[in-house]
Residue, then its C-alpha position, 0 to 999 in steps of 0.5 A: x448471492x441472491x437480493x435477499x442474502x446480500x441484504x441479510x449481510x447488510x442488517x446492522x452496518x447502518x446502526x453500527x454506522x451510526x454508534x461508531x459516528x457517535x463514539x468518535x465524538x465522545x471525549x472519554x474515546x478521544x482521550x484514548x488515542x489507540x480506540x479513537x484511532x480505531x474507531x475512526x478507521x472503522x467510521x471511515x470504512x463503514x461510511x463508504x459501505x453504508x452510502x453504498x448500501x443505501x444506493x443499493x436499497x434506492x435501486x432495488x425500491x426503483x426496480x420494485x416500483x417501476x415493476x408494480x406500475x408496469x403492471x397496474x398502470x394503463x398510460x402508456x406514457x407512464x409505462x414507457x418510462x418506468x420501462x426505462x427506468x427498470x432497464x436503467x436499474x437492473x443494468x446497474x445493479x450487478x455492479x452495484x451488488x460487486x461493490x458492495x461484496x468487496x466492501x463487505x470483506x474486511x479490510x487489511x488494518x494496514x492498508x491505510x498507513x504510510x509506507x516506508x519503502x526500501x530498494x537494495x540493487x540485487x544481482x548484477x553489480x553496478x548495473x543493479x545499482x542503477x536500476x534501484x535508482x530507476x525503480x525509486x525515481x518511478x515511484x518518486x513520479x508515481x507518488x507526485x501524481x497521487x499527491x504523496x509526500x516521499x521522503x528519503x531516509x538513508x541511502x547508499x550511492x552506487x559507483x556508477x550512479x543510483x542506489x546500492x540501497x535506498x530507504x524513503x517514507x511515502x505519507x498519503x491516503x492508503x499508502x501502504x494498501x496502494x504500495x504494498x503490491x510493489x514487494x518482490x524481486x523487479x528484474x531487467x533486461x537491457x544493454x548496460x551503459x557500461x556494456x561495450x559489445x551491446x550484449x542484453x544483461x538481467x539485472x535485479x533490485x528488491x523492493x520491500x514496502x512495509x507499512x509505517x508503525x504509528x506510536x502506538x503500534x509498538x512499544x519502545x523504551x526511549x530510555x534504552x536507546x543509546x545515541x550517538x552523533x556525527x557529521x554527516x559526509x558528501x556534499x552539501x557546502x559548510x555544514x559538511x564535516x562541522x556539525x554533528x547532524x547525523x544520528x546513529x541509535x542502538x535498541x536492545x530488542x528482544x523478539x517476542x516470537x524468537x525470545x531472542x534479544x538483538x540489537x538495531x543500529x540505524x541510522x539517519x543523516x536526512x537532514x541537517x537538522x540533529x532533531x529531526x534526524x532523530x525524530x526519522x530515527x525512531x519512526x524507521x526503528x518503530x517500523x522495523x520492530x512492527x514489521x518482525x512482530x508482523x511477520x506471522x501474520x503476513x506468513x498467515x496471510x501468504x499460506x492461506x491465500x497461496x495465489x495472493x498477488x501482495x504476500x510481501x514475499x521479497x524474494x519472488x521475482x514479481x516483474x520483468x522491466x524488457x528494454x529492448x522490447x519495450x515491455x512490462x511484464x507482471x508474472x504474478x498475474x500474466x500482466x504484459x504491455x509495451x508502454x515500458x517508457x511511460x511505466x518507468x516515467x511512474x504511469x504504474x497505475x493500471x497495473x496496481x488497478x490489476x493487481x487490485x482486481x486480482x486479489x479482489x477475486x481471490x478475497x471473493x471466492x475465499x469469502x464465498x461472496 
């Protein structure tokens, strides 16, 4: 894209920038929590746009100047550094000019929400089990070093030790747009521990990240919910067994795309405080119910963009974690290397930062960009 068309694309971001700044601080906007919240993602996105964009019109002003005194000035002095300060300039404005591009393309609504992450043990019995609960111990690592809240919601212990399934909430900046790459079939290979003859066994666990549905995503009727309560079991001193904590809810639901009505059972023993299990409740039935109404729109997603890394398809097989190699390997992108000890210890970054550019060159040449 040519200076000329690039700034085209730019015209009116800055005046839309500065309405939305004004609207955000309107009483009438912020009394509507649904447009208030709208608009504040919008400040939020079109913020790193227009500061972007000015450092673009600072660059290209630099480039024009330093030209018009390489041509009229006679001091070689002056000429020397307007020599360096064209060189400087047109170096770093082919990158400039790549993020600008990625940020004139929409972003996904979702990708600023908190996550709400389910990992079942798949193929492979007890030793799929295990692996779940390696999977959710790497992104337990992964999301303290970002400075993200994880939460567990419900769980189901395997024989042997880890998860047969586990449900966590992740709260944080751009959670969902950050996990949202981590949906699909995660396979391994290794000897099990309960492996006598040292044979390499492939096991599975699924991964489903969904993005966490705010109040105002959906619509629930709070008078049809049926509770009920119970004690919770395993360990956990006196309160086992005495008191009621644990919440179980029933939601009629009729599917707006099916027409069909069913009903959700969830559950929740979290906490040994009956309030906030219910509160957890409701979030986790919110989600369910955003994530099916969503679901033609991630299809929509997935059948335009046919080599997308991040559909959220959970049954394909996105990853393969080799022990006795010691290797990572992302099939969707042909992403291998041999750290598998640290990426397993949550050092997960580099491949989301390669998956990100994947998808950014896809959105690029889509949008024609």
């Amino acid at each position: 894209m040519s200076d000329n068309s690039l700034l085209s694309r730019l015209d009116g971001i800055e005046a839309r920038f500065e309405e939305v700044s004004t609207l955000v601080t309107d009483p009438e906007v912020i009394a509507d929590m649904k447009r208030y919240v709208k608009l504040t993602k919008e400040y939020k996105e079109l913020e790193k746009l227009v500061e972007t964009t000015r450092k673009y019109r600072d660059m290209l002003g630099n480039i024009d100047e330093a030209r018009q005194i390489l041509e009229t000035e006679n001091d070689s002095e002056m000429k020397a550094m307007a020599r360096e300060q064209l060189d400087s300039a047109t170096a770093a404005l082919p990158e400039l000019e790549e993020q600008i591009k990625i940020l004139l393309i929409p972003a996904d609504p979702e990708d600023s929400k908190n996550a709400i992450v389910e990992i079942r043990g798949g193929t492979g019995g007890d030793e799929a089990a295990i692996f779940a609960g390696d999977l959710f111990k790497m992104y337990t690592r992964y999301c303290e070093s970002k400075g993200w809240t994880v939460a567990v919601t419900s769980f189901n212990e395997g024989t042997a030790g880890g998860y047969k399934e586990i449900v966590f909430a992740v709260s944080g900046d751009n959670v969902y747009g950050t996990l949202k790459y981590e949906s699909g079939v995660h396979r391994v290979q290794r000897v099990p521990a309960t492996e006598t003859q040292g044979r390499v066994h492939t096991s599975a666990a699924t991964v489903a990240v969904l993005p966490e549905a705010e109040e105002f995503d959906v619509e629930i009727n709070e008078g049809e919910i049926k509770w009920d309560t119970f004690r919770s079991g395993g360990a956990g001193g006196q309160n086992v067994n005495k008191v009621e904590s644990g919440v179980r809810l029933r939601y009629m639901w009729k599917n707006p795309v099916t027409g069909t009505t069913e009903e959700i059972l969830i559950e929740c023993t979290e906490t040994r405080d009956q309030p906030k299990n219910k509160e957890r409740a409701l979030s986790r039935l919110r989600t369910f119910i955003y994530d099916r109404e969503h679901q033609k729109y991630m299809d929509d997603i997935a059948s335009r963009r046919k080599t997308m890394v991040s559909t959220g398809d959970r049954s394909a097989k996105i990853r393969t974690y080799n022990y006795p190699q010691g290797r990572i390997t992302d099939h969707r992108i042909n992403y291998t290397i041999y750290n598998l000890q640290a990426f397993v210890d949550g050092d997960i970054q580099d491949c989301i930062d390669q998956l990100i550019i994947a998808e950014n060159a896809e959105k690029l040449k889509e949008a024609q960009l």
